[in-house]
C-alpha positions as CSV (number, residue, x, y, z in Angstrom):
1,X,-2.6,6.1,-130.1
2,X,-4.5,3.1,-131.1
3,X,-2.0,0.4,-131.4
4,X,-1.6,-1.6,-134.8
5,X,-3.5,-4.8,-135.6
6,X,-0.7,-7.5,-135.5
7,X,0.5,-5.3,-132.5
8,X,-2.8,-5.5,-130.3
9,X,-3.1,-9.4,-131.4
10,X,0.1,-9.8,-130.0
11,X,0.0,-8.5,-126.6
12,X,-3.6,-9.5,-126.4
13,X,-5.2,-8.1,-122.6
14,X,-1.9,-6.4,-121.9
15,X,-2.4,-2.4,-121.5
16,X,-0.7,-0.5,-124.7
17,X,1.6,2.2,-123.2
18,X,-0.5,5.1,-123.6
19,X,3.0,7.5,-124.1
20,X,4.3,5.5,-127.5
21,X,4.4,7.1,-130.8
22,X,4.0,5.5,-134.5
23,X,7.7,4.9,-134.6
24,X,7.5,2.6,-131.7
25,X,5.6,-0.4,-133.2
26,X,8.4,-2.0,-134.8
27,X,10.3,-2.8,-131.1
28,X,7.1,-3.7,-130.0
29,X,6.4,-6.1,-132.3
30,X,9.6,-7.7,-131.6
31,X,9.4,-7.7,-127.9
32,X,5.4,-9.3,-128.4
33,X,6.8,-11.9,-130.8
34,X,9.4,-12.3,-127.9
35,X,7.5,-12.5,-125.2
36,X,4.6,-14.6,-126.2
37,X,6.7,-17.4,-127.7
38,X,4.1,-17.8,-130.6
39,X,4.8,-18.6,-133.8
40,X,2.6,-16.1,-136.2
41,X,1.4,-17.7,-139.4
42,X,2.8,-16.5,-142.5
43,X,0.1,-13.7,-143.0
44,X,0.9,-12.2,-139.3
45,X,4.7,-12.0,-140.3
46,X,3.7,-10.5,-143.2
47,X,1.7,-8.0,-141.5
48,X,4.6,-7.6,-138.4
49,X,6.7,-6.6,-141.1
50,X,4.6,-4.2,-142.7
51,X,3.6,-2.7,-139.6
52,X,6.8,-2.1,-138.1
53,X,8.8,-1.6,-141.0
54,X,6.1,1.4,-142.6
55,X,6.0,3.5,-139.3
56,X,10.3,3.5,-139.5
57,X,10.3,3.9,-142.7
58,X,12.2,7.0,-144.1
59,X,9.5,8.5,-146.3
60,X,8.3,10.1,-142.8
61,X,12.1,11.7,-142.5
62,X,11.5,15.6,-142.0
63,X,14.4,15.8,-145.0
64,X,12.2,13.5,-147.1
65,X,8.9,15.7,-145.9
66,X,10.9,19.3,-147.2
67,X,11.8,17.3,-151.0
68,X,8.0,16.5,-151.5
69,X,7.1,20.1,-150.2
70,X,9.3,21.7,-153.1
71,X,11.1,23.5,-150.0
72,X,14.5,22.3,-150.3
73,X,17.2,24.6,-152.5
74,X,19.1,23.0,-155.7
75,X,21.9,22.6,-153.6
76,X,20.0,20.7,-151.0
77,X,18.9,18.2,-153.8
78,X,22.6,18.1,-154.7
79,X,23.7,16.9,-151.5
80,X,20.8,14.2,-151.1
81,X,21.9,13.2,-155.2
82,X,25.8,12.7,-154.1
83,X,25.0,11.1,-150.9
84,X,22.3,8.4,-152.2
85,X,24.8,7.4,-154.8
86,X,26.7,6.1,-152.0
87,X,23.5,3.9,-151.6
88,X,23.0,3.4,-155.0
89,X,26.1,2.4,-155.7
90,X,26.6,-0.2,-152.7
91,X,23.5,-2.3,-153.8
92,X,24.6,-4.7,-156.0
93,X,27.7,-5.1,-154.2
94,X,25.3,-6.1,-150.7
95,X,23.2,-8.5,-153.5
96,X,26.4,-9.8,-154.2
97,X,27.4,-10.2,-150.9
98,X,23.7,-12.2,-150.5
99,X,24.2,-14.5,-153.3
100,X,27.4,-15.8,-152.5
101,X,26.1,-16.8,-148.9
102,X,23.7,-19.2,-150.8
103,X,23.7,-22.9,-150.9
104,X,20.6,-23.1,-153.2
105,X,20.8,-22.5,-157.3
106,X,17.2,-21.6,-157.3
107,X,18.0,-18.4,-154.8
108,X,21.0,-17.1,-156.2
109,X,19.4,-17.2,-160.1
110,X,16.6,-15.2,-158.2
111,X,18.4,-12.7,-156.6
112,X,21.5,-12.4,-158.9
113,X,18.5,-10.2,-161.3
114,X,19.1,-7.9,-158.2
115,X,22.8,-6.9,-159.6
116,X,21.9,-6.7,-163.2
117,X,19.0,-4.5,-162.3
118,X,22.0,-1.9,-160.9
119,X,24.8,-2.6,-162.6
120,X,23.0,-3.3,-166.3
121,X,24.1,-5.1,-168.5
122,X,27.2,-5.7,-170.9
123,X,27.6,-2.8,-173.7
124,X,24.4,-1.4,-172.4
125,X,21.9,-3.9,-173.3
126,X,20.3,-2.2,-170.5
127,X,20.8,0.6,-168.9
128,X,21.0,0.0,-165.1
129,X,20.1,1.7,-162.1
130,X,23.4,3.1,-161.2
131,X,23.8,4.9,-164.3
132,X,20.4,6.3,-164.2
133,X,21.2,7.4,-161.0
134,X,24.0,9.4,-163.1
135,X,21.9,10.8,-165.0
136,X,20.1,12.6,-162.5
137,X,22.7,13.7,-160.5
138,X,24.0,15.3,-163.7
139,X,20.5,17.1,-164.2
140,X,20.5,18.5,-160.6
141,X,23.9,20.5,-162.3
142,X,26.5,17.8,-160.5
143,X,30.0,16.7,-162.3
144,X,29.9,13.0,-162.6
145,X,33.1,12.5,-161.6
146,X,32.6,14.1,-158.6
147,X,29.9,11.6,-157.5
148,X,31.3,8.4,-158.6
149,X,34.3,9.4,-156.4
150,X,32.1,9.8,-153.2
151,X,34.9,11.7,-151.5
152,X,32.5,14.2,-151.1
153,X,30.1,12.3,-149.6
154,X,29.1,13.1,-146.0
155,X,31.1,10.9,-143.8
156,X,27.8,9.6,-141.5
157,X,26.7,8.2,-145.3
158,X,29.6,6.1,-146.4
159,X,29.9,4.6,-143.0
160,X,26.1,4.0,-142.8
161,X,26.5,2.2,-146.2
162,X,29.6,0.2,-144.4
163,X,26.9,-0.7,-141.9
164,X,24.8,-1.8,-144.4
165,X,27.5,-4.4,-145.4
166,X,28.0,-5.7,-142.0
167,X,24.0,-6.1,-141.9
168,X,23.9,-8.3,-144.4
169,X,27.7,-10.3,-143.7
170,X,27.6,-10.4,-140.0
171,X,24.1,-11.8,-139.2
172,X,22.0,-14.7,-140.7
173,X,20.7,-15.7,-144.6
174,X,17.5,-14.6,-142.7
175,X,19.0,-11.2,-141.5
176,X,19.9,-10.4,-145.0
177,X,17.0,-11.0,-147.0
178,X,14.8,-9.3,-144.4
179,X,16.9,-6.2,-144.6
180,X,15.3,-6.3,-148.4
181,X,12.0,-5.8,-147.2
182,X,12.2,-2.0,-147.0
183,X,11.2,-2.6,-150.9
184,X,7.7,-2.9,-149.9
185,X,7.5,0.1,-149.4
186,X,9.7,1.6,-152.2
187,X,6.3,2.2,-154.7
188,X,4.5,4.3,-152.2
189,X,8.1,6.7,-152.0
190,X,8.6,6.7,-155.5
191,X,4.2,7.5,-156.1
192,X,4.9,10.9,-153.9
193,X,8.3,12.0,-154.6
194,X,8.0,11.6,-158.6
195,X,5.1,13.8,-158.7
196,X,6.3,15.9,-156.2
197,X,9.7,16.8,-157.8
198,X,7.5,17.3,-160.9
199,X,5.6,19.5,-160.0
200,X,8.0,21.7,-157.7
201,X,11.1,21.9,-158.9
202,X,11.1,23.6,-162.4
203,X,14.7,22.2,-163.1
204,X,13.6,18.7,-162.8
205,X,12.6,16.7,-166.1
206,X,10.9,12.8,-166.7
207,X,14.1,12.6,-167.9
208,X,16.0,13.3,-164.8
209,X,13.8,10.9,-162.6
210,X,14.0,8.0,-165.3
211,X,16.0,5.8,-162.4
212,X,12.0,5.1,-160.7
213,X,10.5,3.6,-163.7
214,X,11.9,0.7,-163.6
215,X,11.9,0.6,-159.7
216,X,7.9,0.4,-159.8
217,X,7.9,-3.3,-161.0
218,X,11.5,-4.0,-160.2
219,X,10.5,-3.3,-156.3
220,X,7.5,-5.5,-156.0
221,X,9.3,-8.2,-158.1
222,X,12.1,-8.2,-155.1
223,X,10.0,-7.9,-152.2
224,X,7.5,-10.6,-152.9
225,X,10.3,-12.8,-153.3
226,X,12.3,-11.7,-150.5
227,X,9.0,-11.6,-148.4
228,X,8.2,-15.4,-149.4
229,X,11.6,-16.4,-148.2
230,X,11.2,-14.6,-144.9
231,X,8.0,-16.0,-143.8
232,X,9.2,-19.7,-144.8
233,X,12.7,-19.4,-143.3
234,X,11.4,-17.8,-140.3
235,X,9.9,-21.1,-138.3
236,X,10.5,-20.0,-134.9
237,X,9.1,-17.3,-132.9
238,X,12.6,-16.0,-132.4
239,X,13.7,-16.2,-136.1
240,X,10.6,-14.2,-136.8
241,X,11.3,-11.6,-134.3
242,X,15.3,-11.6,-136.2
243,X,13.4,-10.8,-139.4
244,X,11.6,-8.0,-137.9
245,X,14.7,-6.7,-136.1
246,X,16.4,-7.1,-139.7
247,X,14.0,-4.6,-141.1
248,X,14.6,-2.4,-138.6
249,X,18.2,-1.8,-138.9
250,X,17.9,-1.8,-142.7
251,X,15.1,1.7,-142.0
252,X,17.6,2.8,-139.1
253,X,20.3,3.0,-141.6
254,X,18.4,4.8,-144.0
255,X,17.1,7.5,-141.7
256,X,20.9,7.7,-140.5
257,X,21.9,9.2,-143.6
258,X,19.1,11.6,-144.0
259,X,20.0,12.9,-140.6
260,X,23.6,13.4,-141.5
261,X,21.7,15.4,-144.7
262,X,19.4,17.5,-142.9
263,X,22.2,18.5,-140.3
264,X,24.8,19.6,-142.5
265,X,22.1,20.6,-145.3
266,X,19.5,22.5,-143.7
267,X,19.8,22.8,-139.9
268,X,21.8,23.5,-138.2
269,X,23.9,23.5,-141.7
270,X,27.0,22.4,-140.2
271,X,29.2,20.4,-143.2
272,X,31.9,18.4,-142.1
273,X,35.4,19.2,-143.6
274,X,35.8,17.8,-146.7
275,X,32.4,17.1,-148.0
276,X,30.1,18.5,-150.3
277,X,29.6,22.4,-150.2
278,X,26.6,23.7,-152.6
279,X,27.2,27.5,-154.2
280,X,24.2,28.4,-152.3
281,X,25.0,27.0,-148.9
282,X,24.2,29.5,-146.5
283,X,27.0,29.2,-144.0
């Protein structure tokens, strides 16, 4: 495999390992940054972060790869509805989390649009993302209240979304805006699995997937903004290989809970007691 750019710049006459796969850039970025003890402008961040945080990210999950196929059962989109909302639902509490760590007027004004963006606004002046969320897991045939209760919920997903929390408490400012970044690559998800679902799954409306229309400006908006904090904030070699590492946890956490999907969902199929159970589980 022919390393990356910012990962061959890094480790400059050193030998690639011959045996890693895509997946592996991100670590090795981080152990480069590491190990060189030089600081990369703000264009080879930029490009670090890309890099490692493209090859982890979930789009390349075999659960992911099955929904953009059309191969996965209406029951199988039901499980990956209920157990996003646990997702969904969590973001503008992590934003709030975020803001409140914030010193700086300027930042939290920025990222408090973050929260309205989910939550909406008052007497539905707009219509936010968690309720559109709603709205599609009420198309895919699931009972509202059923989902807004997540006690049906996988448990690998609510305590991957309780990691998600710690992610952005436990660590640095740094740590939790660079655990944003995964919204760089949000567009390119949303460009395959809109058509996708379109064009596969005959139960499946515009209406249904209104929650990524707004996402296709809303996305970019965050990222550039989280992306032009990280790369300012990030003045040492080892903050910049904490940004990185950030990233990485934030795709780790996301491919967590499409592996708790596929398991229980498709294969083996083993659901945990208590969670979710379509009608056309095969069991």
């Amino acid at each position: 495999m022919t390393p990356p750019a910012t990962l061959s710049a890094l480790q400059g006459d050193a030998a690639p390992n011959p045996f890693s796969r895509p997946e592996d850039v991100g670590p090795q970025i981080v152990e480069a940054i590491r190990a060189g003890q030089r600081l990369l402008t703000p264009t080879e961040l930029e490009q670090a972060l890309r890099e490692a945080g493209f090859a982890r990210y979930h789009i390349h999950h075999p659960f992911h790869r099955l929904m953009n196929a059309g191969d996965l059962t209406l029951g199988q989109m039901q499980a990956w509805a209920l157990n996003r909302y646990c997702y969904q639902a969590t973001i503008p509490k992590k934003d709030a989390l975020i803001l409140a760590r914030s010193e700086d007027p300027e930042f939290r004004r920025e990222w408090r649009k973050r929260i309205i963006d989910h939550d909406g606004e008052e007497n539905g002046e707009k219509d936010g993302g968690i309720r559109r969320w709603l709205k599609l897991a009420e198309g895919l045939g699931l009972d509202r209240d059923m989902v807004t209760a997540r006690r049906k919920a996988l448990p690998a997903t609510r305590y991957a979304v309780g990691a998600y929390l710690d992610l952005v408490t436990q660590g640095s400012l740094l740590t939790a805006v660079a655990s944003s970044l995964t919204e760089l690559f949000s567009p390119v998800a949303i460009g395959e699995r809109v058509p996708a679902m379109l064009a596969r799954y005959d139960y499946i409306t515009e209406e249904t997937l209104s929650y990524f229309t707004p996402r296709l400006h809303q996305a970019p908006r965050d990222a550039e903004h989280a992306l032009a904090l990280v790369t300012r904030w990030a003045d040492t070699p080892e903050k910049q290989a904490e940004a990185v590492e950030a990233l990485l946890a934030k795709c780790d956490l996301l491919w967590a809970m499409l592996d708790a999907l596929h398991h229980a969902y498709v294969s083996p199929g083993q659901i945990p007691p208590g969670a979710f159970r379509p009608k056309d589980h095969r069991t």
